[in-house]
SETORKOL-388172 format. One record per residue: residue number from 1; residue in one letter; x, y, z of N, C-alpha, C in turn. Coordinates in nm, 2 decimals, always signed. Last residue first. Layout:
# residues N
[NUM,"A",[X,Y,Z],[X,Y,Z],[X,Y,Z]]
...
//
This chain:
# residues 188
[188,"X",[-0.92,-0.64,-3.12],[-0.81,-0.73,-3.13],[-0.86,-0.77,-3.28]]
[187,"X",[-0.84,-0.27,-2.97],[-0.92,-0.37,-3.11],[-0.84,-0.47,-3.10]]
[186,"X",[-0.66,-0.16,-2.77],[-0.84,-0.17,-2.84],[-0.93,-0.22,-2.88]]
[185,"X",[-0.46,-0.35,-2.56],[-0.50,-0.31,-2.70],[-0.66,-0.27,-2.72]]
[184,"X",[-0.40,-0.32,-2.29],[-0.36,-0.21,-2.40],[-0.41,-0.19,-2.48]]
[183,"X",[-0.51,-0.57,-2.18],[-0.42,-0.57,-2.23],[-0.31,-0.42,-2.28]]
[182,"X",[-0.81,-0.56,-2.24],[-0.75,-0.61,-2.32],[-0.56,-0.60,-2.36]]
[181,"X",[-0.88,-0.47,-1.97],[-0.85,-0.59,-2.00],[-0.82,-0.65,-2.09]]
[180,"X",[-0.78,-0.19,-2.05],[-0.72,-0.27,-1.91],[-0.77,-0.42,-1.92]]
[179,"X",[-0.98,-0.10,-2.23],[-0.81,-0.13,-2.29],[-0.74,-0.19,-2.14]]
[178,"X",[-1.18,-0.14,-2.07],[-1.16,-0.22,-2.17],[-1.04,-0.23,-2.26]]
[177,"X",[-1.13,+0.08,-1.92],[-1.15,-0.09,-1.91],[-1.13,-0.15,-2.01]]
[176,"X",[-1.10,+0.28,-2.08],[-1.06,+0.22,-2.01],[-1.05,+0.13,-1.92]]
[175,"X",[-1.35,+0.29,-2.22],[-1.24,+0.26,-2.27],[-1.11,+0.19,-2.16]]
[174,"X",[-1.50,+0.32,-1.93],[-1.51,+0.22,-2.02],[-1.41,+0.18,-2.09]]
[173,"X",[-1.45,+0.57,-1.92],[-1.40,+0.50,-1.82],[-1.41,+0.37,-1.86]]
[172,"X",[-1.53,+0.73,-2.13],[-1.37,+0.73,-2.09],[-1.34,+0.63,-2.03]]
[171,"X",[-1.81,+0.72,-2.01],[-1.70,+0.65,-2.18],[-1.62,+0.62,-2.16]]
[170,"X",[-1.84,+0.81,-1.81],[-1.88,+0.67,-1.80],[-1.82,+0.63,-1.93]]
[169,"X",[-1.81,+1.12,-1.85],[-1.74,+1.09,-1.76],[-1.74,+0.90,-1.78]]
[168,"X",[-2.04,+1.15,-2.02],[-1.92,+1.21,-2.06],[-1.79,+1.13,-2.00]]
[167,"X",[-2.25,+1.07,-1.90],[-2.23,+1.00,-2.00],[-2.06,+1.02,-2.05]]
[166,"X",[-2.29,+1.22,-1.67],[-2.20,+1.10,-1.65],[-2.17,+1.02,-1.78]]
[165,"X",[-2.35,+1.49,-1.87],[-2.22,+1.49,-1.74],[-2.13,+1.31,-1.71]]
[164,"X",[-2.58,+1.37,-1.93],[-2.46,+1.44,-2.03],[-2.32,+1.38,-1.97]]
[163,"X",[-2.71,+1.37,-1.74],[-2.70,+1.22,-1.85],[-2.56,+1.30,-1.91]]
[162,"X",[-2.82,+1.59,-1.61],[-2.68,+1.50,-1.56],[-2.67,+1.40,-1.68]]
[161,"X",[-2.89,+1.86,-1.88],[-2.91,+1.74,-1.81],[-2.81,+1.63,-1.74]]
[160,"X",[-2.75,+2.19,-1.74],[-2.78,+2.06,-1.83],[-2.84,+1.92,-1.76]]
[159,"X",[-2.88,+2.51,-1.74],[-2.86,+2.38,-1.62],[-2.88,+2.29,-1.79]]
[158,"X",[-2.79,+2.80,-1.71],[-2.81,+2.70,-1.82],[-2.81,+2.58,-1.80]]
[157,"X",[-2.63,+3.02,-1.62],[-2.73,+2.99,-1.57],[-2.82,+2.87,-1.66]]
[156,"X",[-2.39,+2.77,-1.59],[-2.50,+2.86,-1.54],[-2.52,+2.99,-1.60]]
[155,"X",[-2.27,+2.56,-1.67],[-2.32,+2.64,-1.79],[-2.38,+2.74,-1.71]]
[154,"X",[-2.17,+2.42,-1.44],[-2.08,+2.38,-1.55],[-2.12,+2.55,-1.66]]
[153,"X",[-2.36,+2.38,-1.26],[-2.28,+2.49,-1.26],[-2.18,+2.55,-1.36]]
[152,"X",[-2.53,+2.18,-1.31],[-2.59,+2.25,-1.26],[-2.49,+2.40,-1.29]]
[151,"X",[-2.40,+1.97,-1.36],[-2.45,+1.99,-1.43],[-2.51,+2.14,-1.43]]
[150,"X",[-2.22,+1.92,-1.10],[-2.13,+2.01,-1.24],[-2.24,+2.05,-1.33]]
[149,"X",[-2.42,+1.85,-0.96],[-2.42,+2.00,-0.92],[-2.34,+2.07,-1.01]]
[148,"X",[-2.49,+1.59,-1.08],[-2.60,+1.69,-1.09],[-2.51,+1.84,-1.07]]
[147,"X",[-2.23,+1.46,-1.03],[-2.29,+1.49,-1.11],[-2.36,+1.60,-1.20]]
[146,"X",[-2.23,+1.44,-0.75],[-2.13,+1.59,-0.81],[-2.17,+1.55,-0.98]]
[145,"X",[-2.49,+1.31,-0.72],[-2.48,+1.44,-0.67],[-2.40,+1.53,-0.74]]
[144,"X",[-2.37,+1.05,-0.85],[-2.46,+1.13,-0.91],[-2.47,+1.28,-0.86]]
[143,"X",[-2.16,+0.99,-0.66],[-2.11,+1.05,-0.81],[-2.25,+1.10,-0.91]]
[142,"X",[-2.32,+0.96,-0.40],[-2.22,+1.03,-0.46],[-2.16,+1.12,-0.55]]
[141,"X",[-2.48,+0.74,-0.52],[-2.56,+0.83,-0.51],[-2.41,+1.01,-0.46]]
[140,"X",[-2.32,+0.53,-0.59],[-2.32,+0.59,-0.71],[-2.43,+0.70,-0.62]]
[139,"X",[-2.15,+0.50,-0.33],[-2.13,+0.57,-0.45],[-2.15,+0.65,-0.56]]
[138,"X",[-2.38,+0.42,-0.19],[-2.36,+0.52,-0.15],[-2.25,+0.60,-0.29]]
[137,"X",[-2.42,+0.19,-0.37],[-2.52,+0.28,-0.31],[-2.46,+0.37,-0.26]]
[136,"X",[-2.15,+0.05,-0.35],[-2.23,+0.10,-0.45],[-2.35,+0.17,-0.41]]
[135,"X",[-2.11,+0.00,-0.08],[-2.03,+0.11,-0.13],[-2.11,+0.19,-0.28]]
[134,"X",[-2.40,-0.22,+0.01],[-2.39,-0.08,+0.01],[-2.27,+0.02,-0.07]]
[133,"X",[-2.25,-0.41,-0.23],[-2.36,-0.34,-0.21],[-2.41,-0.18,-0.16]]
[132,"X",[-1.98,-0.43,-0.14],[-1.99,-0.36,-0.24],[-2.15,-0.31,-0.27]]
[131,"X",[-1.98,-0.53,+0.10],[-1.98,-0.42,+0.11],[-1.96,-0.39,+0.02]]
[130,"X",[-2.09,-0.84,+0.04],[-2.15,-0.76,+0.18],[-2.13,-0.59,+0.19]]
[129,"X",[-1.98,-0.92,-0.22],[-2.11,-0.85,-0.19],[-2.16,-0.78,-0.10]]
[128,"X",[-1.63,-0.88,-0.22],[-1.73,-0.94,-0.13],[-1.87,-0.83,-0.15]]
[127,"X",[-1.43,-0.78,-0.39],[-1.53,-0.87,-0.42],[-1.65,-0.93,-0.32]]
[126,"X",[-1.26,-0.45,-0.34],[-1.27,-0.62,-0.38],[-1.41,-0.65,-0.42]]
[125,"X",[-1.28,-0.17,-0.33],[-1.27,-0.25,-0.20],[-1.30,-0.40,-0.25]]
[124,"X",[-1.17,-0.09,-0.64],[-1.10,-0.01,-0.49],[-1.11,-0.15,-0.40]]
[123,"X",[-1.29,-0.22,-0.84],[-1.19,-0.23,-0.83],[-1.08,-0.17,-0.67]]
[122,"X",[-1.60,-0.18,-0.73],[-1.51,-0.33,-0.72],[-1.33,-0.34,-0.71]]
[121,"X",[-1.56,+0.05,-0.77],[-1.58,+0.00,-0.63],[-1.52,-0.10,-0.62]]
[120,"X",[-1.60,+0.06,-1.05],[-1.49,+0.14,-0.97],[-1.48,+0.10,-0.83]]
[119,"X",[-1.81,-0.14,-1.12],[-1.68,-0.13,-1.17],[-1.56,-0.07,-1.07]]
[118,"X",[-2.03,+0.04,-0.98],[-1.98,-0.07,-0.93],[-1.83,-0.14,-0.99]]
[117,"X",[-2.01,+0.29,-1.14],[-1.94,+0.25,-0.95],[-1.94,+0.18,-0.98]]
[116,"X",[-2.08,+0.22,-1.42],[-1.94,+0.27,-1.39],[-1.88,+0.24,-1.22]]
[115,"X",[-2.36,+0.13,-1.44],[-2.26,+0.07,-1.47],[-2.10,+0.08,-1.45]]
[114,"X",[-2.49,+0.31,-1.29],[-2.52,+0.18,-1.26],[-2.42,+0.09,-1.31]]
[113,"X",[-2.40,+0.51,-1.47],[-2.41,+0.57,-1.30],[-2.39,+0.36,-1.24]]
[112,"X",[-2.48,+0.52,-1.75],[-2.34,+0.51,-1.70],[-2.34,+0.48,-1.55]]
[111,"X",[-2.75,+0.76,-1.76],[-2.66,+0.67,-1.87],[-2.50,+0.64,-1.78]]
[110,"X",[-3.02,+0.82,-1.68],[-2.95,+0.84,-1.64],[-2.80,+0.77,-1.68]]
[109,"X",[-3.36,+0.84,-1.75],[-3.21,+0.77,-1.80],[-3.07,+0.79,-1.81]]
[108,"X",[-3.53,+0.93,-1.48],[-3.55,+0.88,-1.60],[-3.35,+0.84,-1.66]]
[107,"X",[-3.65,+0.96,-1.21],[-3.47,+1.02,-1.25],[-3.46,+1.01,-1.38]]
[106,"X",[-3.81,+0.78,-1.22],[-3.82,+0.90,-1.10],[-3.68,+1.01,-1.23]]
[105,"X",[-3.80,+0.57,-1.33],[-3.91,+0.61,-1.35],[-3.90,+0.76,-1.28]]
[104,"X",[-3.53,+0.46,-1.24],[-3.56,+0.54,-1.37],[-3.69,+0.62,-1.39]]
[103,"X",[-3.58,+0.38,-0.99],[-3.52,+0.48,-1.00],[-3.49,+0.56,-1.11]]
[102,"X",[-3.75,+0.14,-1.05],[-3.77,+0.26,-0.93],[-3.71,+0.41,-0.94]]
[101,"X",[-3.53,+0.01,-1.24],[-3.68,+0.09,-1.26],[-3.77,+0.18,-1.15]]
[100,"X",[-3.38,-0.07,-0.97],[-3.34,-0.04,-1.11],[-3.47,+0.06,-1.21]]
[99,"X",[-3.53,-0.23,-0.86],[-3.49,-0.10,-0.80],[-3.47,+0.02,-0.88]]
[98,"X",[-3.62,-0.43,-1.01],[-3.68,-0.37,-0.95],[-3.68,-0.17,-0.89]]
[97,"X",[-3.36,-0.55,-1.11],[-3.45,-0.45,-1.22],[-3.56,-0.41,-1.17]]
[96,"X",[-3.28,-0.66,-0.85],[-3.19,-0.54,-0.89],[-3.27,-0.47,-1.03]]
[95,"X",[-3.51,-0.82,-0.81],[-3.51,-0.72,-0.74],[-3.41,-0.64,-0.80]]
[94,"X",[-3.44,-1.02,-1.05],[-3.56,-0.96,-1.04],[-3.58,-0.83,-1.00]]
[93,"X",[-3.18,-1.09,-1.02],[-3.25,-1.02,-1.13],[-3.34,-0.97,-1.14]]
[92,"X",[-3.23,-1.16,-0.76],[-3.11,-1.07,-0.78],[-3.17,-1.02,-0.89]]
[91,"X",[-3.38,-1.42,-0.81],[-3.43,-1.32,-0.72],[-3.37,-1.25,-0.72]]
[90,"X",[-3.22,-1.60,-0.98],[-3.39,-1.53,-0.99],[-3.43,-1.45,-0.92]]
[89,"X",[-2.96,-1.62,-0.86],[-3.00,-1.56,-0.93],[-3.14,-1.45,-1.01]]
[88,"X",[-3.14,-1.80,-0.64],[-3.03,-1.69,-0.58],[-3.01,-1.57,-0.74]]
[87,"X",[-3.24,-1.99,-0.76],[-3.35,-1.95,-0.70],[-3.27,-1.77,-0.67]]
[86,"X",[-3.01,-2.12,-0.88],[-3.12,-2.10,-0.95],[-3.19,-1.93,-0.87]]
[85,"X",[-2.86,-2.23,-0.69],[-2.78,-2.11,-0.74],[-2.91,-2.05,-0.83]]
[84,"X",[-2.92,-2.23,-0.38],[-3.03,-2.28,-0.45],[-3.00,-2.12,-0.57]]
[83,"X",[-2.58,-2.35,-0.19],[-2.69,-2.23,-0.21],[-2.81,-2.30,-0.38]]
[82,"X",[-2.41,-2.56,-0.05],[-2.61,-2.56,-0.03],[-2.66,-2.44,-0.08]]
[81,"X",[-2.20,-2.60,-0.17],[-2.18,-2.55,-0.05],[-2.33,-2.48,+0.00]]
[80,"X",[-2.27,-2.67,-0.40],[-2.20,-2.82,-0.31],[-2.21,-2.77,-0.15]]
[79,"X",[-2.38,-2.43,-0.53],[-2.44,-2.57,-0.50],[-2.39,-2.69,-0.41]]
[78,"X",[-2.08,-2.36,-0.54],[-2.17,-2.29,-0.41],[-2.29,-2.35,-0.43]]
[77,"X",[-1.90,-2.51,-0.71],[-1.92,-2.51,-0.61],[-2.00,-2.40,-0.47]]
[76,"X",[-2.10,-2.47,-0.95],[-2.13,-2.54,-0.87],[-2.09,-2.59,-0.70]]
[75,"X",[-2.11,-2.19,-1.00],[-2.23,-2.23,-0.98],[-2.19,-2.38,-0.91]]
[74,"X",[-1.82,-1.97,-0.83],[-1.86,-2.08,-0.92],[-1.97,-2.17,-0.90]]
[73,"X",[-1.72,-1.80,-0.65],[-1.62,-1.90,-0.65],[-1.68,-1.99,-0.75]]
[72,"X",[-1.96,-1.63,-0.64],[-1.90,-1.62,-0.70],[-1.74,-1.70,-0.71]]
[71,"X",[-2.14,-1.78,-0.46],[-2.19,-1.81,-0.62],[-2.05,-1.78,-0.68]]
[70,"X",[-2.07,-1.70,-0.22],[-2.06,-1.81,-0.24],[-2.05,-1.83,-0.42]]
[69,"X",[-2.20,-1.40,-0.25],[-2.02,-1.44,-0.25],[-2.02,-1.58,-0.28]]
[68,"X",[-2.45,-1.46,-0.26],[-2.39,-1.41,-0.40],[-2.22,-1.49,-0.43]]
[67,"X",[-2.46,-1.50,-0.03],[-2.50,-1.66,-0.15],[-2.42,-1.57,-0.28]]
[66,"X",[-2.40,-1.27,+0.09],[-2.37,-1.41,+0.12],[-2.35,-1.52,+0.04]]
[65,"X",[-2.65,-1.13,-0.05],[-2.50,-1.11,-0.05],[-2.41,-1.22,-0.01]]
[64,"X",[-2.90,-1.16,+0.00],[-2.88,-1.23,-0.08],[-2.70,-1.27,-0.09]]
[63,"X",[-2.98,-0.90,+0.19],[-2.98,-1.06,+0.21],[-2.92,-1.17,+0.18]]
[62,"X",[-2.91,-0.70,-0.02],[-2.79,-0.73,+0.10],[-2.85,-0.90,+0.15]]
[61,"X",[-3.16,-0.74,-0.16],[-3.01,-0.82,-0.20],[-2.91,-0.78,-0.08]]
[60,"X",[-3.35,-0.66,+0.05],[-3.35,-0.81,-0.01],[-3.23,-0.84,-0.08]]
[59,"X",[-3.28,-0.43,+0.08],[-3.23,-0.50,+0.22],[-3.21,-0.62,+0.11]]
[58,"X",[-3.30,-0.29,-0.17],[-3.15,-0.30,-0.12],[-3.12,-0.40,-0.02]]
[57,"X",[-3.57,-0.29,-0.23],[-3.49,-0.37,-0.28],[-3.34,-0.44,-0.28]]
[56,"X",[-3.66,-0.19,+0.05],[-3.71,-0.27,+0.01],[-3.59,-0.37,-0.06]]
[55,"X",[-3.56,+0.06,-0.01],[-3.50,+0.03,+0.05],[-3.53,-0.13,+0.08]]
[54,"X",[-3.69,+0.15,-0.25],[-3.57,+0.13,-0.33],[-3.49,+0.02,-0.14]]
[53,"X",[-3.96,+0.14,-0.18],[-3.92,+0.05,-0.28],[-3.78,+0.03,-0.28]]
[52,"X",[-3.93,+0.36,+0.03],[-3.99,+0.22,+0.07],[-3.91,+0.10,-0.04]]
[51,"X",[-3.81,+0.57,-0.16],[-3.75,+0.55,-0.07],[-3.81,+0.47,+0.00]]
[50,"X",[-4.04,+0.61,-0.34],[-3.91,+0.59,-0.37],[-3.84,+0.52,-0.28]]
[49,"X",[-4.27,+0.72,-0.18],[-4.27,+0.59,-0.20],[-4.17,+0.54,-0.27]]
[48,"X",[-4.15,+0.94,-0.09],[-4.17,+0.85,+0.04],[-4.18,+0.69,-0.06]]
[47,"X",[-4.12,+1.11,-0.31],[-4.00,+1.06,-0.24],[-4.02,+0.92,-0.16]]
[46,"X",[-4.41,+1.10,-0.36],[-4.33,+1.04,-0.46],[-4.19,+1.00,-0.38]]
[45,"X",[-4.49,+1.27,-0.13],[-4.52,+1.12,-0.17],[-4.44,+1.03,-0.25]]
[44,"X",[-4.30,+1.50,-0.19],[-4.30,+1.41,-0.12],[-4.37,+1.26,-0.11]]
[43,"X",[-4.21,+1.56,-0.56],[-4.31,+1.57,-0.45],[-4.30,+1.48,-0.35]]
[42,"X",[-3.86,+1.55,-0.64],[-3.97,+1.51,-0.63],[-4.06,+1.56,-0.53]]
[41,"X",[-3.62,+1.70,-0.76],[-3.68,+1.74,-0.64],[-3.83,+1.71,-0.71]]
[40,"X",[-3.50,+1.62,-1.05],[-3.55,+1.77,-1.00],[-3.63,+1.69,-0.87]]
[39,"X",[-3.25,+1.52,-1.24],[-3.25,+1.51,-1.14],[-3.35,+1.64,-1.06]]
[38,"X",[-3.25,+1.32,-1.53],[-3.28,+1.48,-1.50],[-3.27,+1.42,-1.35]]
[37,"X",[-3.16,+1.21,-1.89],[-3.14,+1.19,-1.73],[-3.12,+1.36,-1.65]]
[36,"X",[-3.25,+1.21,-2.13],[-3.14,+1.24,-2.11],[-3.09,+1.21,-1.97]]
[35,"X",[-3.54,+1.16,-2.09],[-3.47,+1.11,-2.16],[-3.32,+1.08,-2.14]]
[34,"X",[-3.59,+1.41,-1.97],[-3.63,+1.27,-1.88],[-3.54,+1.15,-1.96]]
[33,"X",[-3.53,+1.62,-2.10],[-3.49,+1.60,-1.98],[-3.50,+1.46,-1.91]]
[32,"X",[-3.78,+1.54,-2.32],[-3.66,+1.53,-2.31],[-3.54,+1.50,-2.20]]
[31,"X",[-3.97,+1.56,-2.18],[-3.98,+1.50,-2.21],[-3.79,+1.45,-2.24]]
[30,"X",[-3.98,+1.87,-2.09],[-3.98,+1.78,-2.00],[-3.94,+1.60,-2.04]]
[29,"X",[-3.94,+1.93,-2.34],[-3.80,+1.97,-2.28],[-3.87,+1.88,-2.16]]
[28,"X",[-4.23,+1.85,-2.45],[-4.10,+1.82,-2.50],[-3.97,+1.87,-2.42]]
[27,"X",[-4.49,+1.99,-2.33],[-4.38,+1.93,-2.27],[-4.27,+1.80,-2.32]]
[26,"X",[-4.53,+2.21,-2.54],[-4.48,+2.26,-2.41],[-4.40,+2.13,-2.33]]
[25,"X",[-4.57,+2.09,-2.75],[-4.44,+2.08,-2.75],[-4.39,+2.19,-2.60]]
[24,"X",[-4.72,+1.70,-2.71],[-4.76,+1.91,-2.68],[-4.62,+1.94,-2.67]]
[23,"X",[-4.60,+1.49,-2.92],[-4.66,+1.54,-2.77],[-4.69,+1.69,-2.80]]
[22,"X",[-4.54,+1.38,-3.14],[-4.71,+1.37,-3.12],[-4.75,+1.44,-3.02]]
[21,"X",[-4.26,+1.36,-3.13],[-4.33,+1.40,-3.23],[-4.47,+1.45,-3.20]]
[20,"X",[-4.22,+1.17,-2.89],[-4.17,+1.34,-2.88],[-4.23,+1.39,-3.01]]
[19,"X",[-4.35,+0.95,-3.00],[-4.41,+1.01,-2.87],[-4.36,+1.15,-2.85]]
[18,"X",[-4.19,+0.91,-3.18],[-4.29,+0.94,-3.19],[-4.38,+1.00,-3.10]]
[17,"X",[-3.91,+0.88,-3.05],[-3.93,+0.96,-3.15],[-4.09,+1.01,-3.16]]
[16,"X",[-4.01,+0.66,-2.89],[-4.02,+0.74,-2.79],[-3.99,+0.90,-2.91]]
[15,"X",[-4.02,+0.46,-3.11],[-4.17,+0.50,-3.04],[-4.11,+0.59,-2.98]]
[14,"X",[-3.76,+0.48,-3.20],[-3.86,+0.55,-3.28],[-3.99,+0.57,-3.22]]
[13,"X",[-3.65,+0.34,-3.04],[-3.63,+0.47,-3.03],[-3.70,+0.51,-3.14]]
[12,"X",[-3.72,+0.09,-2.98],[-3.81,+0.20,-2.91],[-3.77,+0.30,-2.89]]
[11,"X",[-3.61,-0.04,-3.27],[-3.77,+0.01,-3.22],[-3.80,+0.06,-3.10]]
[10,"X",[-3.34,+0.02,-3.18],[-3.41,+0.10,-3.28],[-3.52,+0.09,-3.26]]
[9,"X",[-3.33,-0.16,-2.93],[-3.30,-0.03,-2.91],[-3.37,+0.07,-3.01]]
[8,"X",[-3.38,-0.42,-3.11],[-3.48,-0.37,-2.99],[-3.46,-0.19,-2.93]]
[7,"X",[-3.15,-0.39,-3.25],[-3.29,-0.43,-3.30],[-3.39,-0.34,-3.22]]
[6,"X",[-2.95,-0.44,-3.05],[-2.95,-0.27,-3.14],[-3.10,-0.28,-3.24]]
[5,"X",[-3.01,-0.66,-2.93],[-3.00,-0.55,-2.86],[-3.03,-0.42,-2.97]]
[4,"X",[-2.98,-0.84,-3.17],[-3.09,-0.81,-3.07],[-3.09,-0.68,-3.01]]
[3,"X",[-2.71,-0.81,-3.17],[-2.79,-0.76,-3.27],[-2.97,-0.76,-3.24]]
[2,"X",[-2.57,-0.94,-2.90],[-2.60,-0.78,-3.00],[-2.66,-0.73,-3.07]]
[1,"X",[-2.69,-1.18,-2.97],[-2.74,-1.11,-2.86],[-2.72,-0.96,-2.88]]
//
């Protein structure tokens, strides 16, 4: 599955190479920016239809939250206890890469944000879906903002892209996981 992954990563980093190769190099720093993860004040249409989809996606897994919790005591006992563990997954994956692309397409690649709250959430307010859903939403829109504004102030007059900022901040915190479940150790 790794090796897939870094397969698939090299081919479409050489298309999006090539696409920054072939473009007008007026919009290479846009191009860029988008790459890296940018935060600029959308056109209102764009906001309005942001903000339909993304809240769209949010109610349908708070819906889901319930069955999630059930799932997470284990597929079959939350089959014993009537959830359709199939149908409850397929619809979680679906909508959370729904939203999930809602928000790249807007914000473009924003590295860390989606993977670090909920880790840190989880670890503060527990395991129940019903309020890690929203804490994550409000979290990671949170830690995106002080994000953006170190990005913003960190170099002024010299605005960086947020990708930097959480990428910077989302390593560390990793290692650190990952030396917290392994124990201390790094490498086994």
């Amino acid at each position: 599955m790794l090796l897939t992954g870094v397969v698939v990563n090299a081919f479409f980093s050489a298309l999006i190479l090539f696409i920054i190769t072939v473009a007008d190099y007026t919009r290479f720093q846009q191009v860029f920016f988008w790459l890296v993860g940018n935060i600029e004040p959308p056109p209102w249409p764009t906001l309005a239809a942001l903000a339909v989809a993304l809240a769209a996606g949010f109610s349908t897994l708070y819906l889901l939250a319930g069955r999630m919790n059930l799932m997470s005591l284990g597929e079959e006992e939350a089959r014993a206890l009537g959830v359709d563990v199939n149908r409850v997954k397929r619809t979680a994956i679906l909508v959370a890469s729904f939203v999930t692309a809602a928000a790249v397409s807007w914000s473009g690649l924003v590295g860390f944000v989606g993977l670090m709250v909920p880790h840190a959430v989880r670890l503060i307010w527990g395991p129940d879906h019903r309020i890690l859903l929203p804490a994550c939403a409000l979290g990671g829109a949170a830690f995106l903002v002080a994000a953006d504004t170190g990005a913003r102030t960190i170099m002024a007059p010299i605005e960086m892209p947020v990708g930097i900022i959480t990428a910077a901040i989302g390593a560390p915190f990793f290692l650190f996981l990952f030396q917290r479940e392994k124990g201390g150790r790094y490498f086994d």
